[in-house]
C-alpha positions, 0 to 999 in steps of 0.5 A: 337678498337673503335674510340674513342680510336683510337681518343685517341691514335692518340692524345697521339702519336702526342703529344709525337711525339711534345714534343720530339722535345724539346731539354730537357725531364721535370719531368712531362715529366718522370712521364707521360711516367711511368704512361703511362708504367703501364697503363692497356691499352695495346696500351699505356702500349707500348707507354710509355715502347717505351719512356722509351727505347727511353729515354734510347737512347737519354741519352746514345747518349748524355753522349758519 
């Protein structure tokens, strides 16, 4: 992997670990991680099926 991918994907892991520290998640929020889901790279690809799964998890926790 190059470094400017591992740049990217450093990036991108610190923004989520930022944002999901707000107590709320946005529509672009929702949207970001859908695009990220079907992203052609693999390493994103996971990113984003890991938020989603993740997601998941704090709805539930949430309604219970």
């Amino acid at each position: 992997m190059s470094s400017e991918n591992t740049s990217r994907s450093k990036q991108i892991r610190k923004f989520f670990k930022e944002y999901n520290e707000a107590p709320f998640i946005s529509h672009e929020w929702e949207e970001l991680v859908e695009k990220l889901s079907q992203s052609d790279d693999p390493k994103l690809r996971q990113i984003g099926l890991l938020e989603s799964e993740f997601k998941k998890i704090r709805l539930t926790a949430l309604t219970r």
